[in-house]
C-alpha positions as CSV (number, residue, x, y, z in Angstrom):
1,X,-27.7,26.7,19.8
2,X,-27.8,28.5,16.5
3,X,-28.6,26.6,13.3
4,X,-25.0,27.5,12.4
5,X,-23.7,26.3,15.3
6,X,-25.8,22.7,15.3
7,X,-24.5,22.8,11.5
8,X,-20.4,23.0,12.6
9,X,-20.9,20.3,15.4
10,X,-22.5,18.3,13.0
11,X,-19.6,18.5,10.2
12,X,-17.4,18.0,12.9
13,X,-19.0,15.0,14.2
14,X,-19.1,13.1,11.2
15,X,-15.5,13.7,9.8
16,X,-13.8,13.7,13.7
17,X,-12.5,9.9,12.9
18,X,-11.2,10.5,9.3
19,X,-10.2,14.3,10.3
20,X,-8.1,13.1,13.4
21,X,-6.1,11.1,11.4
22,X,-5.7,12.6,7.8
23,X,-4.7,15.9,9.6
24,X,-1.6,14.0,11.6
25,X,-0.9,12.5,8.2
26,X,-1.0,16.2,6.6
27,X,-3.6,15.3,3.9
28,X,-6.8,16.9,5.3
29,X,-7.6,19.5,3.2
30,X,-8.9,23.1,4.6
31,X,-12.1,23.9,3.0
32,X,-10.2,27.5,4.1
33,X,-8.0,28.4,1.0
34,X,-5.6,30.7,2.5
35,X,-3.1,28.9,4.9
36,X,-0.1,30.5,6.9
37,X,3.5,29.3,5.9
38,X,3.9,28.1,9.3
39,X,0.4,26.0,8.3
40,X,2.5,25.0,4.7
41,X,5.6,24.0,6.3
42,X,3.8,21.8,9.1
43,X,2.0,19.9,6.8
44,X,5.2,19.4,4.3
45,X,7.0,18.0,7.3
46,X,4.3,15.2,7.9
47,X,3.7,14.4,4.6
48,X,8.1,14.4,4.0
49,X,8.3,12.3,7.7
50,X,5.3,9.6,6.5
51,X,6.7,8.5,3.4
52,X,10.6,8.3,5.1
53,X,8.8,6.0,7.1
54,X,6.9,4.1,4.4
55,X,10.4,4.4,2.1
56,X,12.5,2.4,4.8
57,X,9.8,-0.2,5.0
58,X,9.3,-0.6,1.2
59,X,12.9,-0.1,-0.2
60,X,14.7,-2.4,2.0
61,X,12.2,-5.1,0.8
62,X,12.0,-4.6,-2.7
63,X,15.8,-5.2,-2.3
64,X,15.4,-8.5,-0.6
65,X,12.9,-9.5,-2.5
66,X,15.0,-9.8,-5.4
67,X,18.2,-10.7,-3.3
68,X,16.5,-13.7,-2.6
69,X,15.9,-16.9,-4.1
70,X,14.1,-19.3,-1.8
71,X,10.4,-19.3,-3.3
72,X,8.6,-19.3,0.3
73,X,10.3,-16.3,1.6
74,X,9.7,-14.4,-1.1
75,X,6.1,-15.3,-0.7
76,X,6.0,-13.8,2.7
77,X,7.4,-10.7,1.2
78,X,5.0,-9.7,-1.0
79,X,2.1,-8.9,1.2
80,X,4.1,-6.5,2.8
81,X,5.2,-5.2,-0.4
82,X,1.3,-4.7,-1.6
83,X,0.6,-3.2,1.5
84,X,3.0,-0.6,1.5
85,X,3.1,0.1,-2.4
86,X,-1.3,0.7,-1.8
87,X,0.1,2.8,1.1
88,X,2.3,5.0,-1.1
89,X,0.3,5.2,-4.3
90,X,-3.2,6.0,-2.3
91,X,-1.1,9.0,0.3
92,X,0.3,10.1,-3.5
93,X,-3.7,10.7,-4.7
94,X,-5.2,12.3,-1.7
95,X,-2.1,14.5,-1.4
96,X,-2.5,15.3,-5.5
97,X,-5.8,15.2,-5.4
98,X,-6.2,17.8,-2.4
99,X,-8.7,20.3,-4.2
100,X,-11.3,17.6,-5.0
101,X,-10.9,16.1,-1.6
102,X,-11.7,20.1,-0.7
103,X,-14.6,20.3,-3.2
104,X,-16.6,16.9,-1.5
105,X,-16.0,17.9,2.1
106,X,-17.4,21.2,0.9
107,X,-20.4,20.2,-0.7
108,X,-20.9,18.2,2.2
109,X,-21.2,21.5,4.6
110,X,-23.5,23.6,2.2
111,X,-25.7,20.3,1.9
112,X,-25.6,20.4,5.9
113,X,-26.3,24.2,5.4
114,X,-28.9,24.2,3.4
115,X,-30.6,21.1,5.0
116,X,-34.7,22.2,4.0
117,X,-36.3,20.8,7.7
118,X,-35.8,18.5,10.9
119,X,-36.5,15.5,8.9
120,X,-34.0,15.7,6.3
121,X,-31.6,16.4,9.1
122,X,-32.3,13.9,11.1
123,X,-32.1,11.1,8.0
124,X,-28.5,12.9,7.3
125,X,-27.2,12.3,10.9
126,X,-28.7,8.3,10.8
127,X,-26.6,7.8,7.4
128,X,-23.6,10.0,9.0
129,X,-23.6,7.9,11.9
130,X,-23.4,4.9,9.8
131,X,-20.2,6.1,8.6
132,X,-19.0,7.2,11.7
133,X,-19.4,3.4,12.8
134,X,-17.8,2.4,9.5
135,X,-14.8,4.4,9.9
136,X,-14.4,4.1,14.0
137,X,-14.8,-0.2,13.3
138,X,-12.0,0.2,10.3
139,X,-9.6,1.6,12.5
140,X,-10.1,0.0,15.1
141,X,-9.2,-3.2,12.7
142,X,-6.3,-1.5,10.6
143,X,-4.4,-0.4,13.7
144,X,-4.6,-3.9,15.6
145,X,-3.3,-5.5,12.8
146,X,-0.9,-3.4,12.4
147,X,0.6,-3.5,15.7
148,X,0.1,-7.1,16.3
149,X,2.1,-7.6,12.9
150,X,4.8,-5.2,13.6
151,X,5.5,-6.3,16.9
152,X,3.8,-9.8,18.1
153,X,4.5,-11.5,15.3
154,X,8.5,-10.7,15.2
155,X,8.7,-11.0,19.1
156,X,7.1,-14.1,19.1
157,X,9.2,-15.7,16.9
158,X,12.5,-15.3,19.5
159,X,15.6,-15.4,19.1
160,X,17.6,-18.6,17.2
161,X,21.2,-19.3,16.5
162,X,23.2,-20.6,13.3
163,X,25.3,-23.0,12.6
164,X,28.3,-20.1,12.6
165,X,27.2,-19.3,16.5
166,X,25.8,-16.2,15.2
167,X,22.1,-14.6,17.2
168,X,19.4,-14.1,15.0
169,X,16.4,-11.3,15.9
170,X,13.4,-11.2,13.3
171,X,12.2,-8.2,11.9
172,X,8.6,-7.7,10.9
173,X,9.2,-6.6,7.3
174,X,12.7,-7.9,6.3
175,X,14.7,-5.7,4.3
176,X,18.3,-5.9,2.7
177,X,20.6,-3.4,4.4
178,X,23.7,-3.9,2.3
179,X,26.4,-3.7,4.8
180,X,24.7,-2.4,7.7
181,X,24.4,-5.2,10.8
182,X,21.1,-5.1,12.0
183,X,21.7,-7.9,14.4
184,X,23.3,-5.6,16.4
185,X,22.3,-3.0,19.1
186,X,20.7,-0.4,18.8
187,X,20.5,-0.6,15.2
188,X,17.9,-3.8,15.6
189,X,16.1,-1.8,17.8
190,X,16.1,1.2,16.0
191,X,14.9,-0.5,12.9
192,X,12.0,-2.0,15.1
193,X,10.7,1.0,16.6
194,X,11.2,2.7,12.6
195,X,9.1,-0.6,11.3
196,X,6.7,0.2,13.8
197,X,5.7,3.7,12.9
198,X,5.8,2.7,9.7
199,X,3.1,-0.3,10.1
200,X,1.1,2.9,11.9
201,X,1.4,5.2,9.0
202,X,-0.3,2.8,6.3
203,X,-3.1,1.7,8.8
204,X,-3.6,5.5,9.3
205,X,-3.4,5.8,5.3
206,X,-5.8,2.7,4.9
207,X,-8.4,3.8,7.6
208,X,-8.2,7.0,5.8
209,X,-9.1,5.7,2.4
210,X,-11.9,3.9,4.0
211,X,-12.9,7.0,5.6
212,X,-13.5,9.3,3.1
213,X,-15.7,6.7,1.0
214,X,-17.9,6.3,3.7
215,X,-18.1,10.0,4.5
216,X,-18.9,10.6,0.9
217,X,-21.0,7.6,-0.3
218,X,-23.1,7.7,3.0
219,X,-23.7,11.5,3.1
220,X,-25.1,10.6,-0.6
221,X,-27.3,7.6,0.4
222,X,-29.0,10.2,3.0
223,X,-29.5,12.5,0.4
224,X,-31.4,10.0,-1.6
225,X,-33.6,9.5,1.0
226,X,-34.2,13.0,1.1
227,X,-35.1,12.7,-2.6
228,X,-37.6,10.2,-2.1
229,X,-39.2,12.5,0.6
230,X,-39.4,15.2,-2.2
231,X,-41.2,13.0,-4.7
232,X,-43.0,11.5,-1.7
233,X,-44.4,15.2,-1.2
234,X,-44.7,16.2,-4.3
235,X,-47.7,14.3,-5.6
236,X,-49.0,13.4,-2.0
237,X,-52.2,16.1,-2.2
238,X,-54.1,17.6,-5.2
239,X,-52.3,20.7,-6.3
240,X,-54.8,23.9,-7.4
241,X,-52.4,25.5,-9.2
242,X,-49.4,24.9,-11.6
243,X,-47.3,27.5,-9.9
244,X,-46.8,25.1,-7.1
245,X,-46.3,21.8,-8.9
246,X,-43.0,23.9,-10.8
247,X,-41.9,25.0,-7.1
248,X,-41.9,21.4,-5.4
249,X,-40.8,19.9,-9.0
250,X,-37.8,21.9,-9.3
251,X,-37.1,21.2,-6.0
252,X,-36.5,17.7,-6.8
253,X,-35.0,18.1,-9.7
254,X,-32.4,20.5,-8.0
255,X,-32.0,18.0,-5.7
256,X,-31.4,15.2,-7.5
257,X,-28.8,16.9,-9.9
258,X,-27.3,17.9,-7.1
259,X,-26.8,14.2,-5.5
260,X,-25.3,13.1,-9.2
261,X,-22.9,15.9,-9.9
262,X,-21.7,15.3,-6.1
263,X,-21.3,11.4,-6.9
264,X,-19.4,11.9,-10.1
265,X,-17.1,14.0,-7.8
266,X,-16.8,11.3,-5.6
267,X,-15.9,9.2,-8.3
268,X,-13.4,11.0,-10.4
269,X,-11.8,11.6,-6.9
270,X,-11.6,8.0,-5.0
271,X,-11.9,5.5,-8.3
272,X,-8.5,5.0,-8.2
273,X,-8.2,3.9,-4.7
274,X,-11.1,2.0,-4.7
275,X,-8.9,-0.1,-7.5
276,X,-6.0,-0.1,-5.5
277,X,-7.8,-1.5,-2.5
278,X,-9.5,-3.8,-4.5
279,X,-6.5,-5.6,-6.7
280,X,-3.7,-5.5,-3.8
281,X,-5.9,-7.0,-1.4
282,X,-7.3,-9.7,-3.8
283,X,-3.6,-10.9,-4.3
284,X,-2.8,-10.3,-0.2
285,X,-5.9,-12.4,0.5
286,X,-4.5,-15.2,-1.7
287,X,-1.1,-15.1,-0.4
288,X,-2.3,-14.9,3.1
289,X,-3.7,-18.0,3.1
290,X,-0.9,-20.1,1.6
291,X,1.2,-18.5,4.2
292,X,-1.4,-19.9,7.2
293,X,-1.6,-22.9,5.1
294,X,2.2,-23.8,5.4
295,X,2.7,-22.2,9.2
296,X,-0.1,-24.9,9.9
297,X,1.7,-27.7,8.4
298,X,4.8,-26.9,10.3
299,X,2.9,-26.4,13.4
300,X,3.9,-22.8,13.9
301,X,0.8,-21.9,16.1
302,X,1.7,-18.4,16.9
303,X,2.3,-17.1,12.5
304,X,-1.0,-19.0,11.7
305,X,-3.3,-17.0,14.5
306,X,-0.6,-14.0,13.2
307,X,-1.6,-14.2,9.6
308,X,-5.2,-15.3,10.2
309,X,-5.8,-12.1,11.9
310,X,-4.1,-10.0,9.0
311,X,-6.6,-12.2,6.5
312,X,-9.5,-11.4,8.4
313,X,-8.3,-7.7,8.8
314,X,-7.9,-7.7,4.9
315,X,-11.0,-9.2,4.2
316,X,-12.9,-7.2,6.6
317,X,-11.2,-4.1,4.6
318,X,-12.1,-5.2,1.0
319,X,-16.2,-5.9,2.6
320,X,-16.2,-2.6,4.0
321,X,-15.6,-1.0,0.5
322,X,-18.4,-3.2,-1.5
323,X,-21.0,-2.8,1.4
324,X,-20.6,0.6,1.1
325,X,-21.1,0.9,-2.6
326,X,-24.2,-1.8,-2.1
327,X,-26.0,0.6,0.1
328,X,-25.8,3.4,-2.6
329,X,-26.7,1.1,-5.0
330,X,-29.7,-0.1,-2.8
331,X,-31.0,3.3,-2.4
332,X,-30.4,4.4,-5.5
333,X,-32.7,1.3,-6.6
334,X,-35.3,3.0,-3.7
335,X,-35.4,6.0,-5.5
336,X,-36.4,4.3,-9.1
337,X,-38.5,2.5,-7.5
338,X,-40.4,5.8,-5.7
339,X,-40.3,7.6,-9.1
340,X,-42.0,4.8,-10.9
341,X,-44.9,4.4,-7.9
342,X,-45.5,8.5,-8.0
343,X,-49.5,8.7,-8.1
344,X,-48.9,11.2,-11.0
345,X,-52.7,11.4,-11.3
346,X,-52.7,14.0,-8.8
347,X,-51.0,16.7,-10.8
348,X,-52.2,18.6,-13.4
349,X,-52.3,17.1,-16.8
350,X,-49.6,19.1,-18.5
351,X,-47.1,18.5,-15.3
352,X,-47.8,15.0,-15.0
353,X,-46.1,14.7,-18.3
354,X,-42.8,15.5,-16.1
355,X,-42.9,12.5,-14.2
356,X,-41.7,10.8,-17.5
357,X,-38.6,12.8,-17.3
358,X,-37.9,12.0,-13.6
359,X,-37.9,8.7,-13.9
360,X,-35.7,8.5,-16.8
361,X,-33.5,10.2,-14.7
362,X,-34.4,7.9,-11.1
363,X,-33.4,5.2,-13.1
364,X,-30.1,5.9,-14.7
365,X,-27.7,3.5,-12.6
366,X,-26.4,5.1,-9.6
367,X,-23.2,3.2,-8.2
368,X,-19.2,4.0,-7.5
369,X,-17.0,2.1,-9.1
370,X,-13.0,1.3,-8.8
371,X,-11.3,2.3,-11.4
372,X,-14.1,3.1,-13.6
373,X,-14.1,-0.9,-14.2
374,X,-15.7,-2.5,-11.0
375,X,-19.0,-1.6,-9.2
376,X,-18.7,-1.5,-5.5
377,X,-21.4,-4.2,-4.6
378,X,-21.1,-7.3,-2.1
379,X,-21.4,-8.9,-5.6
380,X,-17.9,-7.8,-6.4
381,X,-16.8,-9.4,-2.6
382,X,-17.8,-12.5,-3.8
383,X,-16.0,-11.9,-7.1
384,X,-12.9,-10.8,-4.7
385,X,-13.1,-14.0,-2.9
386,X,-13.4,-16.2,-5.6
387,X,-10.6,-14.8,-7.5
388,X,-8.2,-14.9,-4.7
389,X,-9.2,-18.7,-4.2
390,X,-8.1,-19.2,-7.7
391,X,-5.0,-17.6,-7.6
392,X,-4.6,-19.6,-4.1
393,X,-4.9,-23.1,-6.0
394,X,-2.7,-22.1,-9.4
395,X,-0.2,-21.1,-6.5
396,X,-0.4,-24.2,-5.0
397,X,0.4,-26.2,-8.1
398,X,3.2,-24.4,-8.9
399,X,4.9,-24.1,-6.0
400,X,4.6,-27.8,-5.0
């Protein structure tokens, strides 16, 4: 196999999870400019078809969640209503943000490309596989919560009658319809199967989110340890001459601008997700657990294991996001820590002087942030937690 070859199936192999599923969403950017109209049309029609299906979910509830005026009802609104606004407002920025989406995943291949020697390939594919795992173990979460919301948790709930003799199905996500029965058949079923899609088009969004910040904060964290391979090697013998020390110098200099330009890409593209996940989810998680709290004290087995599952789901989510920014930040930290412990003896007096520089430049803080106003660290999981138990116990003494 050619090293252009081994290069494609690489690409291909680390994006296959996030690829798969941005593409049937429409938002997977060609790192191939020129598109058919056929191409154009196809990808309008997802992209018009997903947020139908996220617009009959969301507007319907926004108009029963004013409609109604029973506290605990609207409770168990709103973390569908999160969901599905983060849904909408993160498909809006990787559809509007399609060129910088197209500018990472390119970088990507010409740092797969230009990969120097079997080493520094073979750290690329550990971190790439880390991602891979990240992504495939998201999904895997996303989607069964998904479906076991959309469907277990309405089915399991039965049928009951009123006091007017009148059969009542539940809907996942209840919505007001105006005039339109939904009690009765096929429109119940209709609306099921539409609720249904729709609970698979914002895990599909979600996963996809989650995706692309691992693709792009892993890659990075391999090619930091590439960099601390290049300083490794740069001062590991006694250089005769000075022409050398510029070469392997440059090199990591190169290299290293090369990592923070892609990361302030990364940033400018995804901060705003990042936030999104971050403040929906905190609020979610809080409402979540008053929701389990009052199933369990009217012994409603089946909602608490129900909304347990979409806690642990959510929770699981929100980790995912601050581990990754923790490894970055960890290896980042490696590679200050490298530059400071250079034996900078070994180079020539006048070049040595350019180990200064270097480390100034190690140890400028390397993280990705949400928002631009929180770092992604298991730190800020904690913070996450604590918050949401907060808002969980001033939500407690106002509603009782």
């Amino acid at each position: 196999m050619s090293g252009k070859e081994d290069c494609y199936h690489n690409i291909m192999y680390i994006t296959q999870p996030t690829r798969n599923i941005m593409q049937a969403l429409g938002v997977w950017p060609s790192i191939d400019r020129e598109k058919s109209i056929c191409k154009k049309i196809y990808k309008l029609l997802l992209i018009s078809f997903s947020y139908i299906l996220l617009s009959c979910d969301l507007i319907p509830a926004i108009f029963y969640w004013i409609m109604e005026k029973t506290t605990r009802v609207r409770l168990q609104i709103i973390p569908v209503l999160l969901y599905n606004f983060m849904a909408a407002g993160q498909y809006g920025i990787f559809i509007l943000r399609d060129h910088q989406i197209r500018q990472c995943l390119k970088h990507v291949e010409d740092d797969w490309r230009n990969v120097i020697n079997a080493d520094a390939r073979s750290m690329m594919l550990t971190s790439a596989r880390t991602g891979r795992r990240l992504v495939a173990f998201c999904g895997v979460l996303m989607y069964g919560g998904a479906l076991t919301f959309r469907t277990i948790l309405p089915l399991s709930q039965g049928k009951f009658v009123t006091d007017d003799n009148i059969t009542i199905r539940l809907l996942a996500c209840p919505g007001y319809y105006f005039s339109l029965d939904v009690q009765v058949s096929p429109t119940y079923e209709i609306l099921f199967a539409i609720q249904c899609l729709s609970g698979l088009v914002s895990a599909s969004i979600a996963t996809g989110a989650c995706g692309f910040t691992a693709i792009f904060v892993v890659h990075a964290c391999g090619q930091l340890k590439i960099l601390i391979e290049l300083m490794k090697k740069l001062v590991e013998k006694q250089w005769r001459t000075e022409y050398e020390v510029d070469d392997k110098l440059a090199e990591v200099v190169e290299h290293q601008i090369r990592v923070r330009n892609f990361l302030r890409l990364v940033q400018q593209t995804l901060h705003h997700v990042c936030l999104m996940e971050i403040m929906a989810n905190t609020i979610t998680i809080c409402v979540l657990v008053y929701l389990m709290l009052m199933e369990w004290q009217s012994n409603n087995t089946a909602a608490v294991c129900i909304y347990l599952l979409c806690l642990t789901n959510v929770t699981i989510h929100v980790f995912m996001f601050c581990y990754t920014g923790e490894q970055l930040t960890l290896q980042a930290e490696q590679v200050a820590t490298t530059s400071c412990e250079l034996e900078w003896y070994r180079l020539p007096d006048r070049k040595a002087r350019s180990i200064v520089l270097l480390m100034i430049m190690s140890n400028a803080p390397t993280k990705i942030s949400a928002g631009k106003l929180i770092d992604l660290s298991l730190k800020t999981f904690g913070h996450v937690m604590k918050t949401a138990g907060a808002y969980f116990n001033m939500l407690r003494s106002i509603t009782e």
